[in-house]
C-alpha positions as CSV (number, residue, x, y, z in Angstrom):
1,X,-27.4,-9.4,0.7
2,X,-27.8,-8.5,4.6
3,X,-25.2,-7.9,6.7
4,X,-23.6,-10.9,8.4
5,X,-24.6,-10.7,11.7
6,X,-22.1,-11.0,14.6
7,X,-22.1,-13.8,17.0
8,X,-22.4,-13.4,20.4
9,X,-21.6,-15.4,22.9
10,X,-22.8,-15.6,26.3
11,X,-20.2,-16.3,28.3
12,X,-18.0,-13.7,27.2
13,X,-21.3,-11.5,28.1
14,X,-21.8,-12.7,30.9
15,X,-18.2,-12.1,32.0
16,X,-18.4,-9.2,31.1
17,X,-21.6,-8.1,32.6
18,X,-19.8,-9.7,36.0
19,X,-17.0,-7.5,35.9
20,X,-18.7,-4.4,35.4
21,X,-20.9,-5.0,37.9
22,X,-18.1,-5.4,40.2
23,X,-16.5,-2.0,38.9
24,X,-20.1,-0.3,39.5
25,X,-20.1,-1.6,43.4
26,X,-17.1,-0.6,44.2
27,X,-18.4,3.3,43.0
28,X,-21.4,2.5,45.8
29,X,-22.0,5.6,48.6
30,X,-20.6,4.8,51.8
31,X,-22.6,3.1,54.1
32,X,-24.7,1.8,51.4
33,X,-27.7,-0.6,51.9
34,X,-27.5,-3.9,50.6
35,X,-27.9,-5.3,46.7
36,X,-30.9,-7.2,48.2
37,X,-32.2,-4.1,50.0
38,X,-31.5,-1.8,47.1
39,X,-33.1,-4.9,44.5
40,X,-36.2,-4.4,46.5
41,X,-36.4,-0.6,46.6
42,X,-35.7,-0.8,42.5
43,X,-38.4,-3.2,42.1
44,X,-40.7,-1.8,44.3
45,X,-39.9,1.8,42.3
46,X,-40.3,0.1,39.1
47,X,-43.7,-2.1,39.6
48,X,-45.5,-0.3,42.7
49,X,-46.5,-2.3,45.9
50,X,-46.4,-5.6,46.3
51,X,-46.7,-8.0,48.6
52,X,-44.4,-9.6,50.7
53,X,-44.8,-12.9,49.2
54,X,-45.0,-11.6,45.9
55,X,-41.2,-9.5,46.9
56,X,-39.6,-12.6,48.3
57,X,-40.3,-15.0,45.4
58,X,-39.6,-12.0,43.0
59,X,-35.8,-11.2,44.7
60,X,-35.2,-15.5,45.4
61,X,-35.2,-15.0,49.2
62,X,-37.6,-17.0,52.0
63,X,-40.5,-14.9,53.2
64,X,-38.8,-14.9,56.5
65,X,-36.1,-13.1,55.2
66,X,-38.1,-10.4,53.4
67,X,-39.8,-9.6,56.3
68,X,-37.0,-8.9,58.1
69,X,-35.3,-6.7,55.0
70,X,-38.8,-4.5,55.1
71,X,-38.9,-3.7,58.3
72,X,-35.1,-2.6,58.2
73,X,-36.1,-0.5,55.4
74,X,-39.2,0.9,57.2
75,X,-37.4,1.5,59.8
76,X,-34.9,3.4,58.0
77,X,-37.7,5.5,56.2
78,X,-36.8,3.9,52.6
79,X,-40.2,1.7,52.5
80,X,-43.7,1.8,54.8
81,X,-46.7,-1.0,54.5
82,X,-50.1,0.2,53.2
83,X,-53.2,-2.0,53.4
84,X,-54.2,-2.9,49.8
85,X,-57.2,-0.5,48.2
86,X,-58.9,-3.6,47.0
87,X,-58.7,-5.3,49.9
88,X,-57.6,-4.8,53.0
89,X,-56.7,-7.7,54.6
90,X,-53.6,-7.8,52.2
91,X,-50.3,-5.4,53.5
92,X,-48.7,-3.8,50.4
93,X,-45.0,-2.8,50.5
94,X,-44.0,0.1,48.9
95,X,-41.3,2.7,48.5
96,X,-41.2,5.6,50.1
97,X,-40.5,8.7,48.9
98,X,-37.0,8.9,50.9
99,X,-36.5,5.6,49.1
100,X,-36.9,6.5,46.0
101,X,-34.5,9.7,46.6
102,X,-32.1,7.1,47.9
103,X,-32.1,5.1,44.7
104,X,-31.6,8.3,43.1
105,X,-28.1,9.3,44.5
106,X,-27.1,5.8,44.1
107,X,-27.3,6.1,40.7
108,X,-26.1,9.3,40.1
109,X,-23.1,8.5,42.5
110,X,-22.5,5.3,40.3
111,X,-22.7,7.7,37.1
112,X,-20.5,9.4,38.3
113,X,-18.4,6.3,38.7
114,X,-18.6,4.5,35.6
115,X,-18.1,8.0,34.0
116,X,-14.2,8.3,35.6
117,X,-13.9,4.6,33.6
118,X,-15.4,5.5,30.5
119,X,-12.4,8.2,29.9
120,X,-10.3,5.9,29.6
121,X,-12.2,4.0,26.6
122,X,-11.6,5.3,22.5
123,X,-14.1,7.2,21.2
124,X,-15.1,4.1,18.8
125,X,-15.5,2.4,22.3
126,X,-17.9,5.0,23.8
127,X,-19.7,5.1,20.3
128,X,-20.0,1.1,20.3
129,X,-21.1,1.2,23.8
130,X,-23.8,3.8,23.5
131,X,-25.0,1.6,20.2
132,X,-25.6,-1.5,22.5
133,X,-27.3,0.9,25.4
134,X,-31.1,0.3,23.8
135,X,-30.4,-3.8,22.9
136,X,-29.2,-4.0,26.6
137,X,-31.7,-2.0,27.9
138,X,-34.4,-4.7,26.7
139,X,-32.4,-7.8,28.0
140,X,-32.6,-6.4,31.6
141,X,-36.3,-5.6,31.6
């Protein structure tokens, strides 16, 4: 007979989920950039240009807005606009290689972070958190 299988409930995860994220921020370099700005940069690092349209629908903000977030990051070095290959009356945003360095130490800074909390958990905690890494790994794709 298969194991019983536990129930999970949502709102406990999602709880959850909140407060961590909370806990991660507050680990964030000084003078970070914003979630929206650091969103894009992760998206951008993850799927490859894209354009401005396609970013603002992606990250839920008005084109306006995204326009205004890229150049801030151009500006800053962290992104640049290239015409697109296939054709090139379409601007393609994409991450530079600053930006992707930038992403970089934000996560090993957070790392290092969440690591300082994770002492503090039993070693049947770690072992149950490593278990769930892959399972939450595929929910956040």
């Amino acid at each position: 007979m298969p194991a019983a299988r536990a129930a999970l409930d949502p709102a406990r995860l999602a709880v959850a989920v909140e407060r961590l994220f909370s806990l991660l921020r507050q680990g964030n370099p000084p003078n970070d950039i914003s979630l929206t700005a650091a969103s894009t940069l992760r998206r951008l690092e993850r799927e490859g240009p894209r354009r401005l349209t396609e970013l603002a629908a992606a990250e839920g903000v008005t084109q306006p807005a995204m326009t205004q977030l890229v150049q801030r990051l151009e500006r800053d070095g962290l992104a640049d606009r290239a015409a697109d290959p296939t054709d090139g009356r379409v601007v393609l945003v994409r991450v530079t290689r600053a930006g992707t360095e930038l992403l970089a130490r934000r996560r090993a800074v957070r790392a290092e972070h969440l690591a300082t909390l994770l002492v503090d958990l039993s070693d049947e905690d770690e072992a149950l958190i490593a278990a769930a890494l892959p399972a939450l790994e595929r929910l956040a794709k």
